[in-house]
C-alpha positions as CSV (number, residue, x, y, z in Angstrom):
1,X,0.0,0.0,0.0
2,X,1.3,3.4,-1.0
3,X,1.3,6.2,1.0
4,X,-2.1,8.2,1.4
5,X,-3.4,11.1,3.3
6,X,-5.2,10.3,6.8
7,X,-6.7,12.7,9.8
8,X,-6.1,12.0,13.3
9,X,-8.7,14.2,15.5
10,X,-7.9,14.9,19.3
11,X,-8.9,17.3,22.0
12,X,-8.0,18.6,25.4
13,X,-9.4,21.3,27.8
14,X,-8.3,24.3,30.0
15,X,-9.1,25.0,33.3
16,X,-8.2,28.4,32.8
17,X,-8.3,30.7,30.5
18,X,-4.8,32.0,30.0
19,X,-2.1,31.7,27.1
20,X,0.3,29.7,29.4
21,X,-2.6,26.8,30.2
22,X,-3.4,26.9,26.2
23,X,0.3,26.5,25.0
24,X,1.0,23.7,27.8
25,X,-2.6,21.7,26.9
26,X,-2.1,22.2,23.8
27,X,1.8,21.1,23.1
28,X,0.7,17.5,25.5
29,X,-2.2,17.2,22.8
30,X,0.0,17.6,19.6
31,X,2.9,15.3,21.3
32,X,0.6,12.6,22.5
33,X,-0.9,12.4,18.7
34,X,2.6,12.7,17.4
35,X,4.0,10.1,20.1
36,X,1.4,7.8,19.9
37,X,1.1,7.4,16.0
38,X,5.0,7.1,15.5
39,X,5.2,10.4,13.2
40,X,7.6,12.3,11.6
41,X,7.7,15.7,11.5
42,X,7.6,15.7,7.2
43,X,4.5,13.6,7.7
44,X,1.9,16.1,8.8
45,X,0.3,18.0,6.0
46,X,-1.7,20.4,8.4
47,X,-3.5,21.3,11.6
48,X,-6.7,22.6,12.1
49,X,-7.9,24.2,15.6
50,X,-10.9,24.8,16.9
51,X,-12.0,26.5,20.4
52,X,-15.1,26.6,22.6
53,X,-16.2,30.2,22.8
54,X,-15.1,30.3,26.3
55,X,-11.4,30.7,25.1
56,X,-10.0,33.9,24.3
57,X,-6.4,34.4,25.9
58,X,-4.6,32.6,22.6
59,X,-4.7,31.2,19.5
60,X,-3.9,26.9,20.1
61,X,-1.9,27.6,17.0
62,X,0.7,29.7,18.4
63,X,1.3,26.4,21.0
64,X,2.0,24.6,17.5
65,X,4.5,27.1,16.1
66,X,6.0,27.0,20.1
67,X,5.8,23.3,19.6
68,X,8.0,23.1,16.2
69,X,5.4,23.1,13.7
70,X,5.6,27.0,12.4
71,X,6.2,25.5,8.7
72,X,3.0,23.5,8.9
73,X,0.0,24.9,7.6
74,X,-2.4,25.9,11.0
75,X,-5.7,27.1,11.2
76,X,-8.0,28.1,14.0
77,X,-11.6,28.2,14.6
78,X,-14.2,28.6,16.6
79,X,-16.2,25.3,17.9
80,X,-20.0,25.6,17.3
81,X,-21.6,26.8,20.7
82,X,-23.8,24.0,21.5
83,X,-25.8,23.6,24.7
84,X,-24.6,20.6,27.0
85,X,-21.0,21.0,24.7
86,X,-17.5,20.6,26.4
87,X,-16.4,23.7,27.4
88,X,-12.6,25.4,27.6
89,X,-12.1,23.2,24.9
90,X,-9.6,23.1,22.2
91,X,-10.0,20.3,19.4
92,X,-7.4,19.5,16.4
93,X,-7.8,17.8,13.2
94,X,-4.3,16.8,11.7
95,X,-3.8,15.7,8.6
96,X,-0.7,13.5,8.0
97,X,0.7,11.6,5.0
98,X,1.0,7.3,6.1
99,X,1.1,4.0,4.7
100,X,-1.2,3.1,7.5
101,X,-4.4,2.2,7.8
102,X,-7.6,4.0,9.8
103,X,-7.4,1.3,12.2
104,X,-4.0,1.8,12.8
105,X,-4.4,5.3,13.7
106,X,-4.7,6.6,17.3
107,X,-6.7,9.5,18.5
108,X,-6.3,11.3,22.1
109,X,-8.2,13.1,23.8
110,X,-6.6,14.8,26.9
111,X,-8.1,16.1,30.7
112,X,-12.1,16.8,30.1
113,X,-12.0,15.9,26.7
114,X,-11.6,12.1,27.4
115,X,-15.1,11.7,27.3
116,X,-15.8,12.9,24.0
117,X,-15.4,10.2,21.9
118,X,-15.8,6.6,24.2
119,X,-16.3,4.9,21.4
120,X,-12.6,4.8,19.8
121,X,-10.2,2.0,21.7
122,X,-7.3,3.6,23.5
C-alpha cells in the first residue's frame, strides 16, 4: 500500500483561561498524537484548531509554532456553541501523510476531553 493522506482528531481542555494553560494543553495534545502514531515531522500535512467560545487568551496555533510546527500549515476556529457541549475546549484535526491504515491510527483526547469520543479503543 502506497502512502495516502489520513486525519487524526484529538482534544483537550483548560481550566483556565490564559495563554500559558493553552500553550501547555495544547503542546501535550499535539505530542501525545505525534508520540502515539509514530510520526515524523515531514509527515503532517496540516492542523486545524478549533476553540469553545469560552477561550479567548490565545490562538492553540501559536502552542503549535512553540511546539515546532511554524512551517506546517495551521488554522484556528471557533467550535459551534452548543448547549450541554464541552467547554474550555480546544479540538485538532491533523492531517498527516502514512502508509497506514484508519485502524491503525490513534486519536487522544486529553483532561475533560476524554469523554468525547468513548467509542474509539485507547
Amino acid at each position: 500500500m502506497g502512502s495516502t493522506v489520513r486525519a487524526l482528531r484529538g482534544a483537550t481542555t483548560v481550566d483556565i483561561d490564559t495563554p500559558e494553560q493553552i500553550q501547555e494543553r495544547v503542546i501535550a495534545l499535539l505530542a501525545a498524537l505525534i508520540e502515539r502514531n509514530d510520526l515524523n515531522h515531514d509527515d503532517l500535512i496540516s492542523v486545524l484548531f478549533t476553540a469553545t467560545s469560552d477561550i479567548h487568551a490565545a490562538f492553540p496555533a501559536a502552542a503549535a509554532r512553540v511546539f515546532g510546527l511554524g512551517d506546517v500549515p495551521l488554522l484556528c476556529a471557533q467550535e459551534l456553541d452548543i448547549t450541554g457541549g464541552t467547554s474550555m475546549c480546544v479540538r485538532v484535526l491533523l492531517h498527516l501523510n502514512t502508509e497506514r491504515g484508519r485502524e491503525e491510527l490513534h486519536h487522544v483526547y486529553l483532561e475533560g476531553a476524554k469523554g468525547l469520543r468513548d467509542d474509539l479503543p485507547e
